[in-house]
Structure formats: structure tokens, C-alpha cells
C-alpha positions, 0 to 999 in steps of 0.5 A: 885236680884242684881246690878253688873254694874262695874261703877254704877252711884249714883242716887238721886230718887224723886217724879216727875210730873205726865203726863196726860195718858199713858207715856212710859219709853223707855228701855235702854240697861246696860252691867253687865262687863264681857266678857260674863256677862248678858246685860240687859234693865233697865225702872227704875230708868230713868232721865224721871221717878226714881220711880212707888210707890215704885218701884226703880230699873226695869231690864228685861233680857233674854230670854239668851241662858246660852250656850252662856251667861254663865247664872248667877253666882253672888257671895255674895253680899250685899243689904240695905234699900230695898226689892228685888223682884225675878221674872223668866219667864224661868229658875232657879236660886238658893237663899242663904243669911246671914239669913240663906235662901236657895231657888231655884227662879222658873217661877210663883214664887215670892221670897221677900228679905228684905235689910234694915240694910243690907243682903247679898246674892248670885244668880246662875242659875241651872245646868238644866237651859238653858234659862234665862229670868225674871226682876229683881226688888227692891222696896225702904224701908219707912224712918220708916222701913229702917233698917229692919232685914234680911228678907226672904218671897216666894210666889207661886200664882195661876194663875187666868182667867180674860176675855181674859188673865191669871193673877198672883198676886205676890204682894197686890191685884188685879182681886180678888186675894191677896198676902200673901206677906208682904211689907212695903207700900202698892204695886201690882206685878202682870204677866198679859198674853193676849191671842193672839188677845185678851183684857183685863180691870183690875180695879186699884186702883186710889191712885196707879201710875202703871207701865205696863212692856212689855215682848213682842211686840204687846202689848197696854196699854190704847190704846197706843202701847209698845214695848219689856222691855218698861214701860207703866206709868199711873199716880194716878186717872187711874180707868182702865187698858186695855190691848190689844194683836194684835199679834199672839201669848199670849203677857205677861207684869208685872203690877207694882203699889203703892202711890207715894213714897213721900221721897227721896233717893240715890242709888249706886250700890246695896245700898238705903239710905238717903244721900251719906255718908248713902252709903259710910258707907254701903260701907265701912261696907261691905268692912270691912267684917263688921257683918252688913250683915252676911256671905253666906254659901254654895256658891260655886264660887271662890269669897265669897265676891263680891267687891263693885265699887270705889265710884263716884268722885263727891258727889251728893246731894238730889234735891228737890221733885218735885210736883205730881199732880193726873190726870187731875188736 
């Protein structure tokens, strides 16, 4: 998945303070660019939150009518320093990348790209897809694994009955599933549907911060009501999750979590790195064709190489961590 904003900000990313309870990271609404490019609702990162674990980057989108969107058709571009995780929960969307991959993204099934030195990739919706709906997510690579090679993984889990809800573990392990999937620190990324009128209560793993993101409304989270593409946080020591649906109808949400992601880094566009030169390189190796990222065969738009933004004016530099205090402490 990808970030095609036409002015994206540079991001510094840090640990942050864990609330007592449940925090809820409100949604905000970002246009792609294009007169009938996708809008979608962006959790992470967030001046009041940048990353769950490892987890830095959280866009919910759709469901879109592709008659009237136009649906999706990203020319190749690149990605480093991260894994994106694609996951719909209506259409199609077609995968090539300069490793060579070539895969069709569907409902119930996990495709993992691994950036790190950097890849290139292109994402269109098929022809048969007339509704667009899923999120978009990238988890930030260790210092240690940074440069990774290109890297392709996909994974269909079974959907498993858990009380009153149906649960599809993409990512680690919960409610006696496990994931094939290989990750670089330890993560969870599971879908959660709750039956209409029902609760669910998930045991979680205490040294994980968790993030609970809302497809629909109706939804609780530890008793505290969420909105539509809100992000429910629970900091580290939360031994239970319970999610609760009081409306009419099956109510979905994907469960994110890992350790606190203890480094820092900087994000623009659609590069992770460790210092904004870190993105000037990248960037500028992208512009230069540079063989860092490879070529895309197959895709068929006019554009073979997506242009990265001009770079901010201001050069940002890292903060300092903030503390990360474990609940109740």
C-alpha cells in the first residue's frame, strides 16, 4: 500500500506516553490529489499517537463506489525501511513489484511487502471490482533490519468462532490461531466481526500496546464507545480486550499490537528512515532511476514511475523519546 499525498509532511515518530485505559485517536480525513482520487481516514501516525508497537502509518478507506472514484491505479512506486501490510475488506487489487511478485489482494487475505533497502511496486483495482473498501498499513522495520531485501509473503487465515465474534489472525497469534507470516519484531493483526447484539473478550498479550480500528459504528472497546475509522489505543499491561456491538448488524474492527517500538524515525511520503538526509538519499535514488529499487514489469498505466513530491522546506529533526510508562504505573 502506498502514500500518494501530493504535499505529504516529514514525520518524526517517537514513543509517547502511555494513558491510563482506553485512548481513542480520532480520524482525520486526507485527499490522495486528483480530481477523483481516493479520500481516506488516517489514525497513525497523529501528533497525539505516531506509533501501536510498530505500527506507523493507519489509512481506512471506502467503502468507494469505483463508478464514481475511479477506484485505484498507483503507478510503480517505491517504499524503504518498512513492511506494508495489504488488507481489503471489499474488492480486488492487483500487486506487481521489482521482486518479481505478482498477486491479486482479495478480502481475507494478507499480502506482506518488505521495503527495507527499498522495492517498488505498483496497486490497481480490478476490472470486476465495484466497491473499494480496506486499510491501508505499514509497520516500521528495527534499526538492525532496516535495509532488508525485497521481500513478498501472503497469507489466507482461517476465520475462527470465539464467543459471539469471528476472528482472522493475519499477523502473530491470538484466540489460538498463529500466522505463518514473518515480521521483523513481534506484531498482531487480527479482523474481529461481532455479531450483532454480541461480546466478545480476547485475551492480549500484556507486553503489547494494542490498537482497536473501527470499520463501523456501534462498537466498544473496554466499554468505551468508537466511532467509524476511530482508533481505540490500550496501553501495555491490558490483560483483556472486550468488544462489545450494540447495533443491528455484525460490526468489524482490525486489532493492531506489538512492544513498544522503542527507536525513532522519520517518515515522508512513502520512505521510513532514521534522519531526514536518510530521505533525501532515498529520494533522490528514486528520481535517478537508481537500480536500489528495481523496475515494475507489467503495469500498464501511462506512468512507469510514479514522481516523489518536492521535499519540505524545513529540515526536521529527530525529538527526543518521550517516556513510556506501562499501565498503572
Amino acid at each position: 500500500m502506498s502514500n500518494v499525498e501530493e504535499q505529504p509532511q516529514e514525520t518524526v515518530c517517537a514513543t509517547s506516553t502511555a494513558p491510563e485505559g482506553v485512548e481513542v485517536l480520532e480520524p482525520r480525513d486526507v485527499p490522495l490529489g486528483g480530481p477523483r482520487a481516493m479520500t481516506v481516514r488516517r489514525t497513525l501516525p497523529q501528533r497525539q499517537r505516531s506509533l501501536i508497537g510498530a505500527w506507523c502509518f493507519a489509512d481506512h478507506y471506502g467503502p468507494d463506489d469505483v463508478a464514481a472514484s475511479g477506484g485505484m491505479d498507483v503507478p510503480p512506486h517505491p517504499h524503504t525501511g518498512l513492511q506494508t501490510v495489504s488488507w481489503l475488506f471489499a474488492g480486488e487489487i492487483e500487486h506487481r513489484d521489482s521482486l518479481g511478485s505478482h498477486a491479486v489482494v482479495r478480502p481475507g487475505a494478507v499480502n506482506l511487502m518488505t521495503g527495507g533497502l527499498g522495492i517498488a511496486h505498483s496497486e490497481v483495482s480490478t476490472p470486476g471490482t465495484t466497491v473499494l473498501h480496506g486499510a491501508q498499513l505499514w509497520v516500521a522495520l528495527p534499526d538492525a533490519h532496516r535495509n532488508a531485501p525485497k521481500d513478498f509473503q501472503h497469507h489466507e487465515p482461517t476465520p475462527t468462532r470465539v464467543d459471539g465474534a469471528t476472528v482472522s489472525v493475519f499477523l502473530g497469534s491470538l484466540a489460538g490461531q498463529s500466522s505463518p507470516v514473518q515480521t521483523f519484531t513481534p506484531l498482531l493483526g487480527a479482523e474481529v466481526t461481532v455479531d450483532a447484539g454480541a461480546s466478545v473478550e480476547l485475551a492480549l498479550e500484556a507486553a503489547y500496546e494494542h490498537g482497536v480500528l473501527a470499520d463501523g459504528d456501534g462498537l466498544t472497546v473496554n466499554g468505551t464507545a468508537t466511532a467509524r475509522s476511530a482508533m481505540a489505543y490500550l496501553p501495555t499491561g491490558t490483560p483483556t480486550l472486550t468488544l462489545t456491538n450494540a447495533s443491528g448488524a455484525p460490526s468489524r474492527a482490525l486489532l493492531l499490537g506489538g512492544p513498544p517500538f522503542e527507536e525513532e524515525i522519520v517518515m515522508w511520503w512513502n520512505f521510513v528512515g532514521r534522519s531526514h538526509d536518510d530521505i533525501v538519499s532515498a529520494r533522490e535514488e528514486w528520481m535517478a532511476h537508481s537500480a536500489r529499487f528495481g523496475e515494475v514489469e507489467g503495469y500498464a498505466g501511462e506512468v512507469q514511475h510514479l514522481p516523489a513530491p518536492p521535499l519540505p522546506a524545513v529540515r526536521i529533526k529527530p525529538r527526543a523519546n518521550a517516556s513510556r510508562p506501562t499501565r498503572g504505573s
